[in-house]
Wavefront OBJ file of the C-alpha trace (Angstrom):
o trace
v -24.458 179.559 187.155
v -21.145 180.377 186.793
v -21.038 183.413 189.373
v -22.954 181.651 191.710
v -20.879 180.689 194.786
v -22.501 177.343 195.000
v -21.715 176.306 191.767
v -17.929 177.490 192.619
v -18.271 174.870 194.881
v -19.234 172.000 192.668
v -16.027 173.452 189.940
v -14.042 172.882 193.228
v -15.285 169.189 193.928
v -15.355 168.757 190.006
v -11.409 169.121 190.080
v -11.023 167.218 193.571
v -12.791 164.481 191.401
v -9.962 164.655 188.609
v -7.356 164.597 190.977
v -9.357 161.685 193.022
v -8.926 159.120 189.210
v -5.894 160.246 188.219
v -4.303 159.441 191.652
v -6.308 155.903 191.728
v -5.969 155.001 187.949
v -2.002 155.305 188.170
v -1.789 152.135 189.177
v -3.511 150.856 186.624
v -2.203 152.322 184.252
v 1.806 151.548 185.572
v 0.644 148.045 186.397
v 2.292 146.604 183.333
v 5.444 148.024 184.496
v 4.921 147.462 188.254
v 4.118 143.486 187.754
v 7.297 143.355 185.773
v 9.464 145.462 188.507
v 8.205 143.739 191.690
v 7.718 139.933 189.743
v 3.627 140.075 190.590
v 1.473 137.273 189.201
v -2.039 137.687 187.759
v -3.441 136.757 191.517
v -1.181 139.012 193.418
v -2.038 141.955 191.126
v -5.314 141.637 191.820
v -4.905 141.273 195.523
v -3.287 144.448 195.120
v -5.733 146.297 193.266
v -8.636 144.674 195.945
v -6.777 146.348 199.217
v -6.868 149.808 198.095
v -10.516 148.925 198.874
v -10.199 147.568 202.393
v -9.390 150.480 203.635
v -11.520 152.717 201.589
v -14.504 151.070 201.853
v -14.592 150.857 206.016
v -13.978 154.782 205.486
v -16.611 155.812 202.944
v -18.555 155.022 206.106
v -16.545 156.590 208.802
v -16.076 159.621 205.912
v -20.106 159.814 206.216
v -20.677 160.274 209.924
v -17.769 161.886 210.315
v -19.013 164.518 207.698
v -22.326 164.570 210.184
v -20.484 165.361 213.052
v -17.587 167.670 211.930
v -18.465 169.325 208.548
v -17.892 167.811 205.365
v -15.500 170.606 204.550
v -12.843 169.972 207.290
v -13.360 165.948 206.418
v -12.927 166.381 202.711
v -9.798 168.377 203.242
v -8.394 166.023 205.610
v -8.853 163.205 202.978
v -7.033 164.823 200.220
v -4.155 165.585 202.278
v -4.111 162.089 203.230
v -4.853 160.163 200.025
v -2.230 162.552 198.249
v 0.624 161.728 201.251
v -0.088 157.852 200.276
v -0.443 158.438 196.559
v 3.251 159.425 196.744
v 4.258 157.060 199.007
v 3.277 154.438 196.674
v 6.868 155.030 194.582
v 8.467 154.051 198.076
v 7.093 150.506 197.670
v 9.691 147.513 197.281
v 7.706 144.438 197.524
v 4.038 142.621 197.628
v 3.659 143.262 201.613
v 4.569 147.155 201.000
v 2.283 147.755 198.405
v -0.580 146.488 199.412
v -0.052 148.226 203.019
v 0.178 151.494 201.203
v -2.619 150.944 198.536
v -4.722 150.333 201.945
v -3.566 153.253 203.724
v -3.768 154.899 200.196
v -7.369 153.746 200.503
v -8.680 155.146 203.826
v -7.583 158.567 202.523
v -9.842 158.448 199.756
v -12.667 156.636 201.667
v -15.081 160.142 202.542
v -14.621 161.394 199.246
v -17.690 160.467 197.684
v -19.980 160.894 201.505
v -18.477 164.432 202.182
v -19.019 165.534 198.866
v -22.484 164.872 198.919
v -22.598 166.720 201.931
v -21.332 169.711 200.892
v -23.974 169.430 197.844
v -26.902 168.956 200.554
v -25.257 171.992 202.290
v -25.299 174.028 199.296
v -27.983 173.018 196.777
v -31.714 172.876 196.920
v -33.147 170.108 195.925
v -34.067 170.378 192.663
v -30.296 170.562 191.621
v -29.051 168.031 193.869
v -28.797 165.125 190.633
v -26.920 167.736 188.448
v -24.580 169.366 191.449
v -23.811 165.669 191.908
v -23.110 165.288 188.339
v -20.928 167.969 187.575
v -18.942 166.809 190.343
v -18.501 163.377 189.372
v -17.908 163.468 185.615
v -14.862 165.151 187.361
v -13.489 161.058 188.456
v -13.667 159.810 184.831
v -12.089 162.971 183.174
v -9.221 161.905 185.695
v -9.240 158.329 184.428
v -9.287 160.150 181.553
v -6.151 162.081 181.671
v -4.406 159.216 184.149
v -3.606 157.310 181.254
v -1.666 159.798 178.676
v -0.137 161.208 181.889
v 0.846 158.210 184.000
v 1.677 156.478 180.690
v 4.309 159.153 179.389
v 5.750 159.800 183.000
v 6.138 155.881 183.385
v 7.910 155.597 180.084
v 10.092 158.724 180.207
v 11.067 158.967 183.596
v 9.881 155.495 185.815
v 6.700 154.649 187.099
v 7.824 155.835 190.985
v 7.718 159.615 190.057
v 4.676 159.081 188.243
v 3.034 159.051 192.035
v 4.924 162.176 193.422
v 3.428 164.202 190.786
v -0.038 163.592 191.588
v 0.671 164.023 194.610
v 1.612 167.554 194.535
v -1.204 168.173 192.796
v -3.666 166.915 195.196
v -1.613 168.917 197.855
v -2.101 172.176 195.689
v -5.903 171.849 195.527
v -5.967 171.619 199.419
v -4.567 175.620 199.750
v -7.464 176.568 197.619
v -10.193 174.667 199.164
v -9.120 175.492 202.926
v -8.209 179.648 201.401
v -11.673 179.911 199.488
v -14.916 177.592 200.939
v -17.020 177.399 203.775
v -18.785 174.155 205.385
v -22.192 176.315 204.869
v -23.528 179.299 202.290
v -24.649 181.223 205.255
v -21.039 181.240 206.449
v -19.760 182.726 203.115
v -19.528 186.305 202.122
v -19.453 185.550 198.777
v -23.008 184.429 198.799
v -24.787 187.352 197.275
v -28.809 187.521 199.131
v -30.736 186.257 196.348
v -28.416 182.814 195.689
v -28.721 182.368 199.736
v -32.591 183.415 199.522
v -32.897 180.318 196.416
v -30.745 177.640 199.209
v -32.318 178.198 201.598
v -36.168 178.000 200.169
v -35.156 175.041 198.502
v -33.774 173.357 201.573
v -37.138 174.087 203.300
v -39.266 172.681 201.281
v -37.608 169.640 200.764
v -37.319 169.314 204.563
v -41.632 169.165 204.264
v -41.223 166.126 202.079
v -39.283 163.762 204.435
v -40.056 160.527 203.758
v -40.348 159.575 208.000
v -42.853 157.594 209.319
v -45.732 159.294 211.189
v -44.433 159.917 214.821
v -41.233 158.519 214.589
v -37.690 159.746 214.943
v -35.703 158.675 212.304
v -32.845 158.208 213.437
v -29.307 156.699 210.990
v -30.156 153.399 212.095
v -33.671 153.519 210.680
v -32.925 154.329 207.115
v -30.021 151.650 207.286
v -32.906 148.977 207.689
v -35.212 150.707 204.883
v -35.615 148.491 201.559
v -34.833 151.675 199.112
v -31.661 152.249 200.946
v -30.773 148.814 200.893
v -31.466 148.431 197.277
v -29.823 151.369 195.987
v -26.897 149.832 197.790
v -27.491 146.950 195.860
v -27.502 148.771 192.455
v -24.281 150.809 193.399
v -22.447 147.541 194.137
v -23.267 146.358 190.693
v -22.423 149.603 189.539
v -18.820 149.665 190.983
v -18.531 145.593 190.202
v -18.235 147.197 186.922
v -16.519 150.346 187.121
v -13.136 148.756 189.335
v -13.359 145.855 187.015
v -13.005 148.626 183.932
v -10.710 150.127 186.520
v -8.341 147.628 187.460
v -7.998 145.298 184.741
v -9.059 146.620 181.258
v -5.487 148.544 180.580
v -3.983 144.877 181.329
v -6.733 143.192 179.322
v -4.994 145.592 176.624
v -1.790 144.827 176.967
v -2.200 140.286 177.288
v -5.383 140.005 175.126
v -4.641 142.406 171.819
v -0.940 143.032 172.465
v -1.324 146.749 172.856
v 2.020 148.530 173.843
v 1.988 150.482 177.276
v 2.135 153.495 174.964
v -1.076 152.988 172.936
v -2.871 150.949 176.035
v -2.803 154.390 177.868
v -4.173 156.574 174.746
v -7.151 153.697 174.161
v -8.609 153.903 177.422
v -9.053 157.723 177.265
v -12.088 157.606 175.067
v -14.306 155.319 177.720
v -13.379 157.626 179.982
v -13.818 160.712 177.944
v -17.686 159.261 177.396
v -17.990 158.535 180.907
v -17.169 162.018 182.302
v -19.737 163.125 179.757
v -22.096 160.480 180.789
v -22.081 161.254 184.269
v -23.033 164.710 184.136
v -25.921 164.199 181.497
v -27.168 161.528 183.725
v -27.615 164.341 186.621
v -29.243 166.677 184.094
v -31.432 163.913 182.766
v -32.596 162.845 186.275
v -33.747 165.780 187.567
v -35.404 166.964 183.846
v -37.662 163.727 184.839
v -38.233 164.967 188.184
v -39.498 168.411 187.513
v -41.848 166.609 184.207
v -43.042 164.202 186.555
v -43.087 165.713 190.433
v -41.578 161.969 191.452
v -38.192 162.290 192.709
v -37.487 158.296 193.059
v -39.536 157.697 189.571
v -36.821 159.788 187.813
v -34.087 158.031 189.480
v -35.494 154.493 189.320
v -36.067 155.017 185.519
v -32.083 156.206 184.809
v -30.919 153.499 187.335
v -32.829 149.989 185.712
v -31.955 151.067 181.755
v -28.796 152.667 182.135
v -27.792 149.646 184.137
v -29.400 147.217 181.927
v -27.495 148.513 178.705
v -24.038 148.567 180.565
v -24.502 145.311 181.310
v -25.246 144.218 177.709
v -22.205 146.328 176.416
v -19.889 144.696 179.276
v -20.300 141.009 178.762
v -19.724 141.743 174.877
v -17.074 143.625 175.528
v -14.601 140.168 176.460
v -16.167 138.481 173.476
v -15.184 140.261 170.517
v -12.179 139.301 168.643
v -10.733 143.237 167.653
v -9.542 145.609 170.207
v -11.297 148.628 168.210
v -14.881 146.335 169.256
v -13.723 145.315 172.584
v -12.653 149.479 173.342
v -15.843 150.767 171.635
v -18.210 148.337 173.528
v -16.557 148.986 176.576
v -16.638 152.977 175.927
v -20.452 152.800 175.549
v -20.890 150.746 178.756
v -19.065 153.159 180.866
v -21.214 155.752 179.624
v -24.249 154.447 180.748
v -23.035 153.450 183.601
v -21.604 156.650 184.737
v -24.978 158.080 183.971
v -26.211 156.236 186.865
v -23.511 157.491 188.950
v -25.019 160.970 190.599
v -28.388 159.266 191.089
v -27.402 156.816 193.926
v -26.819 159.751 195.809
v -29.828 161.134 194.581
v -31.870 158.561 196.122
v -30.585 159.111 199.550
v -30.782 162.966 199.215
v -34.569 162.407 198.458
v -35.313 160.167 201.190
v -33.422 160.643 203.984
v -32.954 163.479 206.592
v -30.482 166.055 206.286
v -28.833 165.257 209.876
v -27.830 161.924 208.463
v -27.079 162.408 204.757
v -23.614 161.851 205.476
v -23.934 158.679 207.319
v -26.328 156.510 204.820
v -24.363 158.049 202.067
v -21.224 156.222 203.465
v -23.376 153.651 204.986
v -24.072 152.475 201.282
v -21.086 153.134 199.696
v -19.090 151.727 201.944
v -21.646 148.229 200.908
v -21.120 149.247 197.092
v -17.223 149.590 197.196
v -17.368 145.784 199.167
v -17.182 145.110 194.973
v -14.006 146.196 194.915
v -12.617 144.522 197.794
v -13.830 141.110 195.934
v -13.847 142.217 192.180
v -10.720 142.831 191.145
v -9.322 139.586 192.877
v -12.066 137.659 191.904
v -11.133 138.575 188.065
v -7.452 138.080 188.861
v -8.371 134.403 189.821
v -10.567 134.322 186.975
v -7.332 134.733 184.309
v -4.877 132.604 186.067
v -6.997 129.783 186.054
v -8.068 129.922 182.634
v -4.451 130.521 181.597
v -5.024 134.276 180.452
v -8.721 134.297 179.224
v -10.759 137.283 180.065
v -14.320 136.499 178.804
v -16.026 134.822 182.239
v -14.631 138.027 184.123
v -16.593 140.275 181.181
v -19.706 137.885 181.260
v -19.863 137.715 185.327
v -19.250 141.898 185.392
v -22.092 142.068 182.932
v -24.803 139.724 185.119
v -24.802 141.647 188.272
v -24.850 144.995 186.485
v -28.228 143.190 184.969
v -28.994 142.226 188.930
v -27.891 145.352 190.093
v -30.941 147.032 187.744
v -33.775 144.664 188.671
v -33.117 145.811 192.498
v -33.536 149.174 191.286
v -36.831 148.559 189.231
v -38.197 146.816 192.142
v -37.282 148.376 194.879
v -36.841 152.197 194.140
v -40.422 153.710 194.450
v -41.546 155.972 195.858
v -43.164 155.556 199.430
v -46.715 155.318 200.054
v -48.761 158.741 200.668
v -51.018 159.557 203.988
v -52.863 163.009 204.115
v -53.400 164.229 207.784
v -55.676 166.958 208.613
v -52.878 168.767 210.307
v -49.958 168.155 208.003
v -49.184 165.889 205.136
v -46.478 163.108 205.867
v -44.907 160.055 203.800
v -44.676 156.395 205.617
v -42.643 153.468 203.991
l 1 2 3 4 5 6 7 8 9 10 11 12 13 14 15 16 17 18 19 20 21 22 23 24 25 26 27 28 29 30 31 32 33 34 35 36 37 38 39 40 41 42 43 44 45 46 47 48 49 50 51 52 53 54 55 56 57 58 59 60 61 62 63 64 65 66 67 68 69 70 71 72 73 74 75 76 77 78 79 80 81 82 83 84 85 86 87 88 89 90 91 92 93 94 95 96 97 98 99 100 101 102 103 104 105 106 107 108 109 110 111 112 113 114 115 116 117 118 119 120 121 122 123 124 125 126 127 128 129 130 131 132 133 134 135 136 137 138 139 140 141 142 143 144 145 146 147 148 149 150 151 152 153 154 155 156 157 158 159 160 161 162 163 164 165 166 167 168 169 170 171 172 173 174 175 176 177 178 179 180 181 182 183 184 185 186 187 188 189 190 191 192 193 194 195 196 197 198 199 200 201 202 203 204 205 206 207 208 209 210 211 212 213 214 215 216 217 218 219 220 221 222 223 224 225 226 227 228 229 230 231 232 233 234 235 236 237 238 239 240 241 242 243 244 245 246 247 248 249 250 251 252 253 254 255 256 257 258 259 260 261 262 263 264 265 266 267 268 269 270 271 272 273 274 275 276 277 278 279 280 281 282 283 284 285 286 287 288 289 290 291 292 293 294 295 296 297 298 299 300 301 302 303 304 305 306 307 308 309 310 311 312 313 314 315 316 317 318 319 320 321 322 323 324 325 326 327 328 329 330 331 332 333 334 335 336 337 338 339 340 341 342 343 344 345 346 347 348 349 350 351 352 353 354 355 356 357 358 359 360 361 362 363 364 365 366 367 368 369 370 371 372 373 374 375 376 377 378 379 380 381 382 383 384 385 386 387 388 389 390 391 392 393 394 395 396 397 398 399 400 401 402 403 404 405 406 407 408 409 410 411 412 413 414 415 416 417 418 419 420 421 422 423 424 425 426 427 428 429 430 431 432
């Protein structure tokens, strides 16, 4: 695994996925110290955590069929530069206008992360890895979280929260020489590739190409699979998904801090361990998935089974979380619920891998994230309401979090199945 070129790839993505949380957690993590600098109230923080996702979500779509059209590795690259320019911009920011500008801006940078990275994975992977390439590279985001808050915490301390965000951004800017110096858009385009890893690709790539799930002389085309119920609900599951993830995101460090009276210090070394779990989470949910798939021969059973429980017991775990009176049972529920939801978190991508043409991977894939991130345009303000109207309390944001993760899994149950079989004489095809 290790010497193979593809997986070189994913240890590539892995780290762009480290450098991806740590850049967007900062603020989080510094928002203590920011709401005290700039004088922000509980609503106007969460305004400002919501527009980093105006712009992002409009580009997890334009990320997607841009990826289609130009090559996810020239769109990936682009977005790093340009997430990591507005990263460290952010320490420029001198007011409520500024910030939110630049958290937008910020935003629209890191909008084709998730789209071109599953393109490169459909470019490099047959399908029977897809879940765990997927995976690997996205227990990279947490592991970011992860290290965000020791990092952003001591740098915020010691020398300001500003510098905090020029750091990070040199580090995004150093992972862009080595992805432009060592990968290609395809493996057939790589000399590294070594004939037997580029026989495997390829043969994989093939036959999944025979199971298309495309109705019986019809062209799919993007605007086909936009309409189709699976895509539709998986979008649907990954809103819930993220309704809980930005809420973890955004406002848990603060919960913290107002709620149990946690110093800035220890806030930032508590959240590490749901993190921690979740990077762990993420890639065993990959693993898991496609374990099912080669015990059972049904791609969307496998993923429909991780996507309903995992879902289901993050929920649980999540509206618990704001009820307890300790911070120890508030961080350990909390820790638990990110791990199963980050064990869902490969498997929305999964979904679309299995049912939806190569040519347009990239554009569903943004097409429904760009629906699922929608939560954190309205989450994060919606929870930021929530407190200042109730004077502080956190529990209705926990509870509401909690029910549509628990909606988010029903749509899953119900909808993600796998399509109804026709054998032709002449060839075998799958209809809706």
């Amino acid at each position: 695994m290790i010497k193979s070129q593809r997986w070189f790839v994913v240890g590539l993505l892995f780290l762009a996925g480290v450098v991806n949380y740590l850049d967007r957690a900062a603020l989080s993590i510094a928002a203590p110290l920011i709401q005290k600098d700039l004088n922000f109230s509980h609503a106007q923080l969460g305004i400002v955590f919501s527009s980093f996702f105006l712009g992002y979500a409009l580009f997890n779509f334009v990320g997607g069929v841009a990826s289609d059209r130009f090559g996810a590795k020239r769109v990936f690259g682009a977005a790093m530069g340009i997430w990591s320019i507005f990263c460290g911009a952010t320490a420029l920011a001198s007011g409520l206008v500024s910030l939110i500008v630049l958290r937008v801006l910020f935003g629209m940078g890191e909008g084709p992360f998730s789209s071109s990275n599953s393109k490169m994975v459909n470019n490099w992977f047959p399908r029977r890895e897809v879940a765990s390439a997927i995976g690997v590279i996205s227990s990279g985001t947490p592991l970011g979280g992860a290290v965000a808050g020791p990092v952003v915490g001591y740098m915020a301390i010691r020398f300001g929260w500003r510098w905090a965000f020029v750091a990070i951004m040199l580090l995004g800017l150093a992972w862009l020489v080595l992805w432009t110096l060592t990968t290609t858009e395809h493996p057939q385009q790589n000399r590294r590739v070594k004939a037997a890893e580029l026989e495997l690709i390829v043969a994989g790539q093939q036959q999944a190409a025979s199971m298309e799930h495309t109705p019986a002389g019809k062209q799919a085309s993007l605007g086909f699979y936009l309409r189709q119920p699976i895509i539709l609900a998986t979008a649907c599951a990954f809103f819930a998904y993220n309704y809980v993830l930005f809420f973890f995101l955004s406002w848990f460090p603060t919960y913290l801090t107002e709620a149990h009276h946690m110093s800035l210090h220890d806030m930032s070394i508590a959240t590490v361990i749901p993190w921690v779990l979740g990077s762990i989470g993420l890639a065993a949910g990959g693993f898991i998935t496609d374990l099912i798939l080669r015990a059972t021969g049904k791609p969307l059973l496998s993923r429909r089974i991780v996507l309903s429980l995992c879902l289901g017991i993050a929920a649980v775990c999540v509206a618990f979380a704001g009820r307890v009176q300790s911070m120890e049972g508030a961080v350990a529920l909390m820790s638990v619920s990110i791990f199963f939801l980050y064990a869902t978190g490969s498997v929305y991508w999964a979904v679309i891998q299995d049912t939806v043409r190569r040519e347009n991977v990239g554009g569903v894939g943004g097409f429904v994230h760009l629906l699922a991130n929608l939560a954190g345009v309205i989450g994060p303000a919606v929870t930021g309401f929530i407190v200042q109207a109730t004077h502080g309390a956190y529990g209705s944001a926990f509870i509401l979090a909690g029910a549509i993760a628990v909606l988010g899994a029903m749509c899953a149950l119900i909808w993600v199945r796998e399509p109804r079989a026709q054998k032709d004489a002449a060839e075998r095809k799958l209809v809706w």
